[in-house]
C-alpha positions in Angstrom: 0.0 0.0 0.0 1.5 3.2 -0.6 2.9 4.9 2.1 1.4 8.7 1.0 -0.8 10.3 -1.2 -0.4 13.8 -1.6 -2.5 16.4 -3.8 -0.3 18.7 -5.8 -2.1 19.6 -8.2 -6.2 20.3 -8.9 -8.1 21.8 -11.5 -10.4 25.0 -9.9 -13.1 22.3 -9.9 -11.7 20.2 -7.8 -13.8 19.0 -4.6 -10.6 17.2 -3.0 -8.9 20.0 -0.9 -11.1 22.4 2.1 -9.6 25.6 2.9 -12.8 26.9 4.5 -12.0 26.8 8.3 -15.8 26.0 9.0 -15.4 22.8 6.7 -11.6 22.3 8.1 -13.2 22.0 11.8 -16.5 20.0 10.8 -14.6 17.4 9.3 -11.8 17.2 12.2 -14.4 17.2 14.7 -15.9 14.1 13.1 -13.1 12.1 13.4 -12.2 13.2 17.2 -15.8 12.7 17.7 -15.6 9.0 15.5 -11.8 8.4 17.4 -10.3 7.3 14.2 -6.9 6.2 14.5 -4.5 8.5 12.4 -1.0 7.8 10.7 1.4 10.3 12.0 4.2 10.8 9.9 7.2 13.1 11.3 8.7 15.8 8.9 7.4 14.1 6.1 9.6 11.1 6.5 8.9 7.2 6.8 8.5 7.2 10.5 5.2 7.4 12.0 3.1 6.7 15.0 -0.7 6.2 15.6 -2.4 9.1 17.3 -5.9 10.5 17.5 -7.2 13.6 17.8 -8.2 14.8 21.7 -9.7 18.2 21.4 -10.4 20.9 19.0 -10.0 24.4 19.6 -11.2 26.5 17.1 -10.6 29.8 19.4 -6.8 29.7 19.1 -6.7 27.5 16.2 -5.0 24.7 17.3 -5.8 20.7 18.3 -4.4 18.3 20.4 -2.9 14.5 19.3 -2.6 12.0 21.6 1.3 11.1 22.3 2.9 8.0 20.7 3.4 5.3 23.2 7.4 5.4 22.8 9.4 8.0 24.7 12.1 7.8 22.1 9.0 9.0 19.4 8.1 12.0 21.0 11.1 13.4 21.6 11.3 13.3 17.5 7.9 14.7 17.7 9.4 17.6 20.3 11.8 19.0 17.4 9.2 18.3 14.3 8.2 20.9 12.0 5.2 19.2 11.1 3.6 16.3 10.8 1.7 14.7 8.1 -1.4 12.6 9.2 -3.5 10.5 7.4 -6.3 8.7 7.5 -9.5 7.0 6.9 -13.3 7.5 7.9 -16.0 6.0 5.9 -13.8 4.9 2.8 -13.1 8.6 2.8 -9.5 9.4 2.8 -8.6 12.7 5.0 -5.1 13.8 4.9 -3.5 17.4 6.6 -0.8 18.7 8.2 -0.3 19.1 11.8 2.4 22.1 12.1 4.9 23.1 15.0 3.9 20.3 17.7 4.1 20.9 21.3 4.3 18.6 24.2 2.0 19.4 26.9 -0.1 17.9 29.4 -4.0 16.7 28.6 -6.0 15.3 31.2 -3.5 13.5 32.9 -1.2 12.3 29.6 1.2 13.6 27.7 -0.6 14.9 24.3 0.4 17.4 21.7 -0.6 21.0 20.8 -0.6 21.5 17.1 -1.8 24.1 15.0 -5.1 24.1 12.6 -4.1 23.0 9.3 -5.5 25.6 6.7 -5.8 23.0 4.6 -7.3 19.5 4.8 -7.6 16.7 1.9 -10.8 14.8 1.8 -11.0 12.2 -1.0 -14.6 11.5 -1.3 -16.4 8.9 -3.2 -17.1 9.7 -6.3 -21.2 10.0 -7.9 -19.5 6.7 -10.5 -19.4 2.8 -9.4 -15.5 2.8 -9.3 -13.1 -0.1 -10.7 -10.1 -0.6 -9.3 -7.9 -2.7 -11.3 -6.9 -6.0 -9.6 -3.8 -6.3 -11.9 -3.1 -2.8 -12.9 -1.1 -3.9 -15.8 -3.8 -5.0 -17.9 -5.5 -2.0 -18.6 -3.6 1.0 -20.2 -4.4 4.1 -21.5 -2.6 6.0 -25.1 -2.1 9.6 -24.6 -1.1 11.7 -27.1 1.4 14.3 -25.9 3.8 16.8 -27.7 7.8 15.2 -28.4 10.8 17.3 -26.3 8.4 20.8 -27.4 7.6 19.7 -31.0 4.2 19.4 -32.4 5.2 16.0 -33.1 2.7 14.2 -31.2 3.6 10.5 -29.5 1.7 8.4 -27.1 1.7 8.1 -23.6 1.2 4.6 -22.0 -0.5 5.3 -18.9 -1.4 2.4 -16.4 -5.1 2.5 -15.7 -5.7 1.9 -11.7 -9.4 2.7 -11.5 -12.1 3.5 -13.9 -15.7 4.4 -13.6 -18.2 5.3 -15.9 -17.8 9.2 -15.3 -13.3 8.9 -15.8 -10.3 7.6 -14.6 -7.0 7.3 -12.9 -3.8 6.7 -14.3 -0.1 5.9 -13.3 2.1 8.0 -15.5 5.0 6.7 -17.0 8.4 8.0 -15.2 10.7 10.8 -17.2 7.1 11.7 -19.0 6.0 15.4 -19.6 3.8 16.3 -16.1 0.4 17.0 -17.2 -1.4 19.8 -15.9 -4.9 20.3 -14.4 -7.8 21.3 -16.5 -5.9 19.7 -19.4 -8.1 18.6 -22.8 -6.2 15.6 -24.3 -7.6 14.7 -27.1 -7.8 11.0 -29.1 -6.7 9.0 -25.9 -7.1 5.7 -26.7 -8.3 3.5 -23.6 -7.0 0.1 -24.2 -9.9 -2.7 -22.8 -9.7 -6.2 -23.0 -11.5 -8.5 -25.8 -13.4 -4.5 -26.4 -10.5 -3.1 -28.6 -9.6 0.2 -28.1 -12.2 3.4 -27.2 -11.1 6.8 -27.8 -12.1 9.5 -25.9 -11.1 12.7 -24.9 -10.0 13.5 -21.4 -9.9 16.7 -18.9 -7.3 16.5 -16.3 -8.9 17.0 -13.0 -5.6 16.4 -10.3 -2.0 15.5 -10.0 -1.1 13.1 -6.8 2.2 11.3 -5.7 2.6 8.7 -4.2 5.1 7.6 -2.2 5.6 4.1 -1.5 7.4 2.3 1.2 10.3 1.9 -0.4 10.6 5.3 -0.7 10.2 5.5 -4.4 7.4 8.1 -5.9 5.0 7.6 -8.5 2.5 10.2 -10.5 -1.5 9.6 -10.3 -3.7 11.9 -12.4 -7.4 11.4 -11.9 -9.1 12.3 -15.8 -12.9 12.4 -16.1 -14.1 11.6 -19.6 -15.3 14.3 -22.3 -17.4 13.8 -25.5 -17.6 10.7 -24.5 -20.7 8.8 -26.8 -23.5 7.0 -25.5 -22.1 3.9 -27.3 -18.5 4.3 -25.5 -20.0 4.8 -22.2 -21.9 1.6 -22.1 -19.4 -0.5 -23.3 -17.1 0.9 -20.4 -19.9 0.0 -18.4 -20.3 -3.2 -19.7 -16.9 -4.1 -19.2 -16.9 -2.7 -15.2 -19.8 -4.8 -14.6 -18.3 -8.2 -16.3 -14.5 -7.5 -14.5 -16.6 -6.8 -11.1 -18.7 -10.7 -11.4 -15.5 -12.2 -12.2 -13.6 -10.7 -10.0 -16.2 -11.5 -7.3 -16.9 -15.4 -8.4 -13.3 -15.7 -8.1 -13.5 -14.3 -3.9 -16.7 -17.0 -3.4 -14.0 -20.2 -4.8 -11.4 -18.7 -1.9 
Protein backbone atom coordinates (compact mmCIF):
# COMPACT_ATOMS: atom_id res chain seq x y z
CA UNK A 1 0.00 0.00 0.00
CA UNK A 2 1.47 3.24 -0.56
CA UNK A 3 2.89 4.87 2.07
CA UNK A 4 1.40 8.72 0.99
CA UNK A 5 -0.82 10.30 -1.21
CA UNK A 6 -0.36 13.77 -1.58
CA UNK A 7 -2.55 16.36 -3.76
CA UNK A 8 -0.29 18.67 -5.81
CA UNK A 9 -2.13 19.64 -8.24
CA UNK A 10 -6.15 20.26 -8.89
CA UNK A 11 -8.09 21.78 -11.46
CA UNK A 12 -10.40 24.97 -9.85
CA UNK A 13 -13.12 22.30 -9.85
CA UNK A 14 -11.71 20.20 -7.79
CA UNK A 15 -13.83 19.04 -4.60
CA UNK A 16 -10.56 17.25 -3.03
CA UNK A 17 -8.85 20.03 -0.88
CA UNK A 18 -11.05 22.35 2.06
CA UNK A 19 -9.55 25.59 2.94
CA UNK A 20 -12.82 26.89 4.50
CA UNK A 21 -11.97 26.79 8.27
CA UNK A 22 -15.76 26.02 9.03
CA UNK A 23 -15.42 22.84 6.66
CA UNK A 24 -11.64 22.28 8.07
CA UNK A 25 -13.24 22.01 11.76
CA UNK A 26 -16.47 20.04 10.79
CA UNK A 27 -14.58 17.43 9.34
CA UNK A 28 -11.82 17.20 12.19
CA UNK A 29 -14.41 17.25 14.73
CA UNK A 30 -15.85 14.15 13.15
CA UNK A 31 -13.07 12.10 13.37
CA UNK A 32 -12.16 13.16 17.19
CA UNK A 33 -15.76 12.70 17.66
CA UNK A 34 -15.55 8.96 15.49
CA UNK A 35 -11.85 8.44 17.40
CA UNK A 36 -10.34 7.29 14.22
CA UNK A 37 -6.87 6.22 14.48
CA UNK A 38 -4.50 8.53 12.42
CA UNK A 39 -0.95 7.79 10.69
CA UNK A 40 1.44 10.31 11.98
CA UNK A 41 4.16 10.80 9.88
CA UNK A 42 7.17 13.09 11.34
CA UNK A 43 8.74 15.76 8.93
CA UNK A 44 7.44 14.11 6.06
CA UNK A 45 9.56 11.14 6.49
CA UNK A 46 8.87 7.24 6.76
CA UNK A 47 8.51 7.22 10.49
CA UNK A 48 5.25 7.44 11.96
CA UNK A 49 3.10 6.73 15.02
CA UNK A 50 -0.67 6.19 15.57
CA UNK A 51 -2.44 9.06 17.33
CA UNK A 52 -5.92 10.55 17.51
CA UNK A 53 -7.21 13.63 17.78
CA UNK A 54 -8.16 14.77 21.73
CA UNK A 55 -9.72 18.18 21.35
CA UNK A 56 -10.39 20.91 18.96
CA UNK A 57 -10.04 24.42 19.58
CA UNK A 58 -11.23 26.54 17.12
CA UNK A 59 -10.61 29.77 19.38
CA UNK A 60 -6.84 29.65 19.11
CA UNK A 61 -6.73 27.45 16.19
CA UNK A 62 -5.03 24.74 17.35
CA UNK A 63 -5.84 20.72 18.26
CA UNK A 64 -4.37 18.32 20.38
CA UNK A 65 -2.93 14.51 19.35
CA UNK A 66 -2.63 12.03 21.57
CA UNK A 67 1.31 11.07 22.26
CA UNK A 68 2.91 7.96 20.68
CA UNK A 69 3.42 5.29 23.16
CA UNK A 70 7.37 5.38 22.83
CA UNK A 71 9.40 7.95 24.68
CA UNK A 72 12.14 7.83 22.07
CA UNK A 73 9.00 9.03 19.44
CA UNK A 74 8.12 12.04 21.01
CA UNK A 75 11.15 13.41 21.57
CA UNK A 76 11.29 13.31 17.49
CA UNK A 77 7.85 14.72 17.68
CA UNK A 78 9.38 17.62 20.31
CA UNK A 79 11.84 19.04 17.38
CA UNK A 80 9.24 18.34 14.32
CA UNK A 81 8.23 20.89 11.97
CA UNK A 82 5.22 19.21 11.08
CA UNK A 83 3.63 16.27 10.79
CA UNK A 84 1.66 14.72 8.14
CA UNK A 85 -1.42 12.63 9.17
CA UNK A 86 -3.52 10.48 7.43
CA UNK A 87 -6.31 8.69 7.55
CA UNK A 88 -9.47 7.05 6.92
CA UNK A 89 -13.27 7.52 7.88
CA UNK A 90 -16.05 5.99 5.94
CA UNK A 91 -13.82 4.93 2.76
CA UNK A 92 -13.13 8.58 2.76
CA UNK A 93 -9.45 9.41 2.80
CA UNK A 94 -8.55 12.75 5.00
CA UNK A 95 -5.13 13.75 4.91
CA UNK A 96 -3.50 17.37 6.56
CA UNK A 97 -0.79 18.71 8.17
CA UNK A 98 -0.34 19.06 11.85
CA UNK A 99 2.36 22.13 12.07
CA UNK A 100 4.87 23.14 15.01
CA UNK A 101 3.89 20.30 17.65
CA UNK A 102 4.05 20.86 21.35
CA UNK A 103 4.28 18.56 24.19
CA UNK A 104 2.03 19.39 26.92
CA UNK A 105 -0.07 17.92 29.36
CA UNK A 106 -3.96 16.74 28.61
CA UNK A 107 -6.00 15.27 31.24
CA UNK A 108 -3.49 13.49 32.85
CA UNK A 109 -1.22 12.31 29.59
CA UNK A 110 1.22 13.58 27.69
CA UNK A 111 -0.60 14.90 24.26
CA UNK A 112 0.39 17.37 21.74
CA UNK A 113 -0.61 20.98 20.75
CA UNK A 114 -0.61 21.48 17.05
CA UNK A 115 -1.84 24.08 15.01
CA UNK A 116 -5.11 24.12 12.63
CA UNK A 117 -4.14 23.04 9.34
CA UNK A 118 -5.46 25.57 6.65
CA UNK A 119 -5.78 22.96 4.56
CA UNK A 120 -7.30 19.52 4.76
CA UNK A 121 -7.61 16.73 1.90
CA UNK A 122 -10.77 14.83 1.77
CA UNK A 123 -10.96 12.25 -1.04
CA UNK A 124 -14.60 11.49 -1.30
CA UNK A 125 -16.42 8.91 -3.23
CA UNK A 126 -17.15 9.74 -6.32
CA UNK A 127 -21.17 10.02 -7.92
CA UNK A 128 -19.54 6.70 -10.45
CA UNK A 129 -19.41 2.79 -9.41
CA UNK A 130 -15.54 2.77 -9.27
CA UNK A 131 -13.05 -0.06 -10.65
CA UNK A 132 -10.07 -0.62 -9.32
CA UNK A 133 -7.89 -2.68 -11.28
CA UNK A 134 -6.91 -6.02 -9.61
CA UNK A 135 -3.80 -6.29 -11.87
CA UNK A 136 -3.09 -2.77 -12.91
CA UNK A 137 -1.07 -3.94 -15.78
CA UNK A 138 -3.84 -4.97 -17.89
CA UNK A 139 -5.51 -1.97 -18.58
CA UNK A 140 -3.60 0.95 -20.25
CA UNK A 141 -4.41 4.10 -21.54
CA UNK A 142 -2.60 6.03 -25.06
CA UNK A 143 -2.11 9.55 -24.61
CA UNK A 144 -1.08 11.72 -27.14
CA UNK A 145 1.43 14.34 -25.93
CA UNK A 146 3.79 16.80 -27.69
CA UNK A 147 7.77 15.23 -28.40
CA UNK A 148 10.77 17.29 -26.34
CA UNK A 149 8.42 20.76 -27.43
CA UNK A 150 7.59 19.69 -31.03
CA UNK A 151 4.24 19.43 -32.45
CA UNK A 152 5.16 15.99 -33.15
CA UNK A 153 2.70 14.15 -31.16
CA UNK A 154 3.62 10.48 -29.52
CA UNK A 155 1.72 8.43 -27.13
CA UNK A 156 1.74 8.11 -23.57
CA UNK A 157 1.22 4.55 -22.04
CA UNK A 158 -0.54 5.30 -18.89
CA UNK A 159 -1.44 2.44 -16.44
CA UNK A 160 -5.08 2.47 -15.72
CA UNK A 161 -5.74 1.87 -11.67
CA UNK A 162 -9.38 2.74 -11.49
CA UNK A 163 -12.10 3.48 -13.85
CA UNK A 164 -15.70 4.35 -13.57
CA UNK A 165 -18.24 5.34 -15.91
CA UNK A 166 -17.80 9.20 -15.28
CA UNK A 167 -13.34 8.92 -15.84
CA UNK A 168 -10.26 7.62 -14.60
CA UNK A 169 -6.99 7.31 -12.87
CA UNK A 170 -3.77 6.70 -14.33
CA UNK A 171 -0.12 5.93 -13.30
CA UNK A 172 2.12 8.03 -15.53
CA UNK A 173 4.98 6.68 -17.04
CA UNK A 174 8.44 8.05 -15.16
CA UNK A 175 10.74 10.84 -17.24
CA UNK A 176 7.07 11.67 -18.97
CA UNK A 177 5.96 15.39 -19.58
CA UNK A 178 3.82 16.26 -16.08
CA UNK A 179 0.40 16.99 -17.24
CA UNK A 180 -1.37 19.82 -15.89
CA UNK A 181 -4.89 20.35 -14.44
CA UNK A 182 -7.75 21.31 -16.49
CA UNK A 183 -5.93 19.71 -19.41
CA UNK A 184 -8.11 18.61 -22.81
CA UNK A 185 -6.16 15.62 -24.26
CA UNK A 186 -7.55 14.69 -27.13
CA UNK A 187 -7.75 11.04 -29.06
CA UNK A 188 -6.74 9.00 -25.89
CA UNK A 189 -7.06 5.66 -26.70
CA UNK A 190 -8.30 3.45 -23.64
CA UNK A 191 -6.98 0.05 -24.16
CA UNK A 192 -9.90 -2.68 -22.82
CA UNK A 193 -9.69 -6.16 -22.99
CA UNK A 194 -11.50 -8.46 -25.77
CA UNK A 195 -13.40 -4.46 -26.44
CA UNK A 196 -10.46 -3.09 -28.65
CA UNK A 197 -9.60 0.18 -28.10
CA UNK A 198 -12.22 3.42 -27.20
CA UNK A 199 -11.08 6.82 -27.81
CA UNK A 200 -12.14 9.50 -25.95
CA UNK A 201 -11.06 12.66 -24.91
CA UNK A 202 -10.00 13.50 -21.44
CA UNK A 203 -9.91 16.66 -18.92
CA UNK A 204 -7.27 16.47 -16.25
CA UNK A 205 -8.89 16.99 -12.96
CA UNK A 206 -5.63 16.41 -10.31
CA UNK A 207 -1.98 15.48 -10.04
CA UNK A 208 -1.13 13.12 -6.79
CA UNK A 209 2.24 11.31 -5.75
CA UNK A 210 2.61 8.74 -4.20
CA UNK A 211 5.07 7.56 -2.19
CA UNK A 212 5.56 4.05 -1.50
CA UNK A 213 7.43 2.30 1.18
CA UNK A 214 10.34 1.93 -0.35
CA UNK A 215 10.65 5.30 -0.71
CA UNK A 216 10.15 5.51 -4.39
CA UNK A 217 7.38 8.14 -5.90
CA UNK A 218 4.97 7.64 -8.54
CA UNK A 219 2.52 10.22 -10.46
CA UNK A 220 -1.49 9.55 -10.32
CA UNK A 221 -3.65 11.94 -12.38
CA UNK A 222 -7.42 11.39 -11.94
CA UNK A 223 -9.11 12.32 -15.79
CA UNK A 224 -12.94 12.44 -16.13
CA UNK A 225 -14.08 11.56 -19.60
CA UNK A 226 -15.32 14.33 -22.27
CA UNK A 227 -17.43 13.85 -25.46
CA UNK A 228 -17.61 10.66 -24.51
CA UNK A 229 -20.67 8.85 -26.76
CA UNK A 230 -23.52 7.04 -25.47
CA UNK A 231 -22.11 3.93 -27.28
CA UNK A 232 -18.52 4.34 -25.52
CA UNK A 233 -20.01 4.80 -22.23
CA UNK A 234 -21.86 1.56 -22.13
CA UNK A 235 -19.36 -0.47 -23.32
CA UNK A 236 -17.06 0.85 -20.40
CA UNK A 237 -19.88 -0.04 -18.42
CA UNK A 238 -20.28 -3.17 -19.70
CA UNK A 239 -16.87 -4.11 -19.20
CA UNK A 240 -16.86 -2.70 -15.18
CA UNK A 241 -19.83 -4.85 -14.59
CA UNK A 242 -18.34 -8.21 -16.32
CA UNK A 243 -14.49 -7.48 -14.50
CA UNK A 244 -16.64 -6.77 -11.09
CA UNK A 245 -18.66 -10.67 -11.35
CA UNK A 246 -15.50 -12.20 -12.23
CA UNK A 247 -13.64 -10.70 -9.99
CA UNK A 248 -16.18 -11.49 -7.31
CA UNK A 249 -16.93 -15.43 -8.44
CA UNK A 250 -13.25 -15.68 -8.11
CA UNK A 251 -13.49 -14.32 -3.91
CA UNK A 252 -16.71 -17.03 -3.36
CA UNK A 253 -13.97 -20.24 -4.83
CA UNK A 254 -11.39 -18.67 -1.95
Amino acid sequence: MPLKFELLQADEHSRYLLRGKTDILYNLRNLMQKRAMISAFIDASADSFLTAILAVNPDDDTLVLDAASSDAINARVDGAEQLICVTQLDKIKIQFAAARPQRIGFEGHTAFRVALPDVLLRLQRREYYRLIATNPHSLSCLIPISSGGEKRMVSMEATVLDISSGGLAVLLPPNEPVLEPDTILSDCRLMLPETGPIVTSLRVRNIFRITNRDGSTMLRAGCEFTELSASMASTIQRYILKAERERNARERIR
